[in-house]
C-alpha positions as CSV (number, residue, x, y, z in Angstrom):
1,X,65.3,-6.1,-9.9
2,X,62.4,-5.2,-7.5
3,X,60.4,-2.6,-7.8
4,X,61.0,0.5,-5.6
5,X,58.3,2.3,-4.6
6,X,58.1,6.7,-5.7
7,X,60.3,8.3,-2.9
8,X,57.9,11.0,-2.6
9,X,55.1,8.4,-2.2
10,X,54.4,7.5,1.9
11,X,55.7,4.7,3.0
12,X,52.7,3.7,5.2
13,X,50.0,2.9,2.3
14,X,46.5,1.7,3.0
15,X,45.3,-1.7,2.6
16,X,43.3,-1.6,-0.3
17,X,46.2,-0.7,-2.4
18,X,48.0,-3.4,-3.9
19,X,50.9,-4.2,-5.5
20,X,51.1,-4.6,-9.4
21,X,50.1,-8.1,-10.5
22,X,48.9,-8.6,-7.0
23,X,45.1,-10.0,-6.8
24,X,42.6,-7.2,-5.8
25,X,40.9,-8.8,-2.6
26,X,38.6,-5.3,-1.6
27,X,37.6,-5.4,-4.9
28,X,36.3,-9.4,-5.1
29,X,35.0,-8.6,-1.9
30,X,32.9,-5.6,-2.9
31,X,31.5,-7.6,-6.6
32,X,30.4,-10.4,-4.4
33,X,29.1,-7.6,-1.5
34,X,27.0,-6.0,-4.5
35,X,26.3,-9.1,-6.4
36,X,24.5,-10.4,-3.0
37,X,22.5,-7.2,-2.5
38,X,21.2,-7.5,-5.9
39,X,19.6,-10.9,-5.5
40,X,19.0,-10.1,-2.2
41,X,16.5,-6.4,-3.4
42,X,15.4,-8.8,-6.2
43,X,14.2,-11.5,-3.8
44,X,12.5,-8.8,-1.5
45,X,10.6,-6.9,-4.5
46,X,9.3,-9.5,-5.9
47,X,8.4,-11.0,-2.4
48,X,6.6,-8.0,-1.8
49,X,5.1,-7.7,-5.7
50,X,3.6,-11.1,-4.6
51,X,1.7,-10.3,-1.7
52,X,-1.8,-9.5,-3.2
53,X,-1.2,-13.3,-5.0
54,X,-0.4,-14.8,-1.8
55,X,-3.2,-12.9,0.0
56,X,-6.4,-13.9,-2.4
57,X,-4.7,-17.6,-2.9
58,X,-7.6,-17.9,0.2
59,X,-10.4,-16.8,-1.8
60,X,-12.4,-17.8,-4.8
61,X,-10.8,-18.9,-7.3
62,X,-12.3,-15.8,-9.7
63,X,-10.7,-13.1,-7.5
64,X,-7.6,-15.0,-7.1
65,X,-7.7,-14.9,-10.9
66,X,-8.1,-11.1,-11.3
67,X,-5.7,-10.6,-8.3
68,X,-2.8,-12.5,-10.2
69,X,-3.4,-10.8,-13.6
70,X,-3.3,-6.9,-11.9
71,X,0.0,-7.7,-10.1
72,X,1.2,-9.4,-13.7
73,X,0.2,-6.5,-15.2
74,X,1.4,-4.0,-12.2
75,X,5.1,-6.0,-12.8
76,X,4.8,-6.0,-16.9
77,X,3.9,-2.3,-16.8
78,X,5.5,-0.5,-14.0
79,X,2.1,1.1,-13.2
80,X,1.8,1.1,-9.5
81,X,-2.0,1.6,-9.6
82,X,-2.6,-2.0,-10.8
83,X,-0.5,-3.4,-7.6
84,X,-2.6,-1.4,-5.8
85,X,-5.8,-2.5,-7.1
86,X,-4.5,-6.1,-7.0
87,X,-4.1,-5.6,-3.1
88,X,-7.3,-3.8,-2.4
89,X,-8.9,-6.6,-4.0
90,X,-7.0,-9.3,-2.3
91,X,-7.9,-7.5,1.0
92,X,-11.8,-7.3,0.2
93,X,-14.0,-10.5,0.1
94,X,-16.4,-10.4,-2.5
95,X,-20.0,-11.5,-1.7
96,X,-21.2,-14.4,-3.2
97,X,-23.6,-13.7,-6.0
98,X,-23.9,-16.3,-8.1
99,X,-25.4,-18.8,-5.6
100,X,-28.3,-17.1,-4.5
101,X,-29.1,-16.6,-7.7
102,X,-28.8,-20.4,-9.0
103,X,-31.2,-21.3,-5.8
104,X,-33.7,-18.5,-7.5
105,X,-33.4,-19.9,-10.6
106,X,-33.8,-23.5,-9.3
107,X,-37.0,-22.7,-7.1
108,X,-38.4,-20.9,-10.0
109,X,-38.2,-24.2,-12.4
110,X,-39.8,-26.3,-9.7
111,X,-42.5,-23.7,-9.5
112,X,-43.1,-24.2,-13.4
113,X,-43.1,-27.6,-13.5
114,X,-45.5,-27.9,-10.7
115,X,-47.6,-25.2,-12.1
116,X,-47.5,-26.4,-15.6
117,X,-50.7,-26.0,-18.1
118,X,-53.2,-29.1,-18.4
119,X,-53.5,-29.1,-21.8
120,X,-50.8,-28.5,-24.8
121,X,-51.4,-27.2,-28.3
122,X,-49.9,-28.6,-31.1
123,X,-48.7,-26.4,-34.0
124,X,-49.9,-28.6,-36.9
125,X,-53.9,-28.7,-36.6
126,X,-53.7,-26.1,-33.5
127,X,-55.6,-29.3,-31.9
128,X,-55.4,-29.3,-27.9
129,X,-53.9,-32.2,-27.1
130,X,-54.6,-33.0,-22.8
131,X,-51.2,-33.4,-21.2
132,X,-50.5,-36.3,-18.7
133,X,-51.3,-35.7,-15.3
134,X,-48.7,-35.4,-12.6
135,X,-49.4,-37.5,-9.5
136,X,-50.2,-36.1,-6.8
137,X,-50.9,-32.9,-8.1
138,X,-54.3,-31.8,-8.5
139,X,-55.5,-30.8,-12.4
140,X,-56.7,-27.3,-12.8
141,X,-60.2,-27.3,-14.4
142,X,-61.0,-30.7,-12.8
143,X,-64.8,-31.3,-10.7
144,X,-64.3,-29.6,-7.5
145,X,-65.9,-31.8,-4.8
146,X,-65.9,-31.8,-1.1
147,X,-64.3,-35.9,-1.6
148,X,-61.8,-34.8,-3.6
149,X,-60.5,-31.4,-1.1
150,X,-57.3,-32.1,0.7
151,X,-57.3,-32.6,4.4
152,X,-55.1,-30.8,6.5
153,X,-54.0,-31.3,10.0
154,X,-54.6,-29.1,12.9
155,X,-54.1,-28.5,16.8
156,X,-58.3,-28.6,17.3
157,X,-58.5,-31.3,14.5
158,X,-59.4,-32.1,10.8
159,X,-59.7,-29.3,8.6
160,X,-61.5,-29.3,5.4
161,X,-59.9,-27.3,3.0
């Protein structure tokens, strides 16, 4: 016996209603429809949750390192304001400190060793002990004597220092 549809049911149905035991085509369409758009948001967000990452990967590598742990903590969180941090940062290149002051700190040692003291004490007998001379370098204390001055160069000619 086949089944006969309600007599008071129209006879012209539409086409997303099937029969019984029949496979439900709109409906796999529309789970693989939603199932794409899904992925698809999720591939977007975190696209866009990257872009402070992808924006200090050009920078030093310390800002790249702060940049990466606000957007890991703007995705772990939910708090927008570390996102936004992360891409202010990203977008702002930090002057380079530490290099200036590694020359200071360089020049300053030379300046030490070049202006070191002539004599050392020792801290058993309080003895000063003379230290070696550097060469080249002139000894503070030493005879002053016109031999002895440096000569310098000049436009006009030799000048006695």
């Amino acid at each position: 016996m086949a089944a006969q549809p309600n007599p008071v049911a129209t006879h012209d149905l539409p086409f997303f209603i099937t029969a019984p035991g029949d496979t439900d085509t709109l409906f796999n369409v529309v789970a693989v429809f939603v199932l794409l758009c899904v992925i698809g948001l999720g591939v977007i967000f975190l696209t866009i949750h990257s872009l402070p990452e992808r924006v200090a990967h050009k920078s030093k590598k310390v800002q790249f390192d702060i940049v990466a742990i606000l957007g890991l903590l703007a995705l772990l969180s939910h708090e927008h304001v570390f996102w936004v941090a992360a891409l202010l940062l990203a977008f702002i290149d930090i002057p380079d400190f530490s290099t200036p002051v590694k020359r200071v700190v360089t020049a300053v040692e030379a300046i030490a060793r070049q202006q070191a003291p002539a004599t050392l004490k020792t801290s058993d007998s309080g003895e000063e002990m003379p230290k070696t001379p550097i060469e080249g370098q002139p000894q503070p204390g030493g005879p002053v004597s016109d031999d002895a001055a440096p000569e310098r160069k000049s436009k006009k000619g030799t000048i006695h220092a």
